[in-house]
C-alpha positions, 0 to 999 in steps of 0.5 A: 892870400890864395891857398887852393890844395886838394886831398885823396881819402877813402871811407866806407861812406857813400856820397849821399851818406857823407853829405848826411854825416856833413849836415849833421856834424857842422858847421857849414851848410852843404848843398849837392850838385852836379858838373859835367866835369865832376859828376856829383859832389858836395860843397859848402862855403866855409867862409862867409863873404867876401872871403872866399873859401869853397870846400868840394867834395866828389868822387874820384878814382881812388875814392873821393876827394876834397878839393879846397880854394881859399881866399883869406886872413891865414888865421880864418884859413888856418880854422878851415884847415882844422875844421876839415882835418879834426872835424869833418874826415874823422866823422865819416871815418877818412882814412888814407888822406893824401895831398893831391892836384888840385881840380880848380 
């Protein structure tokens, strides 16, 4: 079962802080990157293989976004959707997080 979804948020965070905020907090390994296409971002596999589970983070023009295309048992993207939403936003203070397009 594929899931892609996206979502708008903002915090007072800089992208290079929310990275440091990620790395701190777990639970998955988040590398910085850079596309012609996105500009900077962050990213992590939230899933090990040979489920897929990609979770991006980068700037957009309402603040930043999080951009997440899943590949998996419901329940393992269930935990993903926890962990993002009760876990990750809350530790760098989102707020106003709203569905969007995705940009995968």
């Amino acid at each position: 079962m594929q899931r892609v979804r996206a979502y708008t948020f903002k915090s007072k965070l800089s992208l290079p802080e929310i990275h440091e905020k990620f790395c701190e907090v777990g639970p998955w390994r988040w590398i910085e990157r850079e596309s012609d296409r996105l500009g900077d971002y962050i990213s992590a596999r939230a899933l090990p293989e040979p489920d897929e589970a990609m979770v991006k983070i980068f700037i957009n023009s309402e603040g930043f976004a999080v951009d997440l295309k899943l590949e998996a048992d419901p329940l393992k993207v269930d935990a993903v959707y926890d962990t993002v939403f009760t876990l990750l936003l809350p530790a760098i203070g989102a707020t106003e997080v709203t569905e969007s397009d995705p940009i995968e």
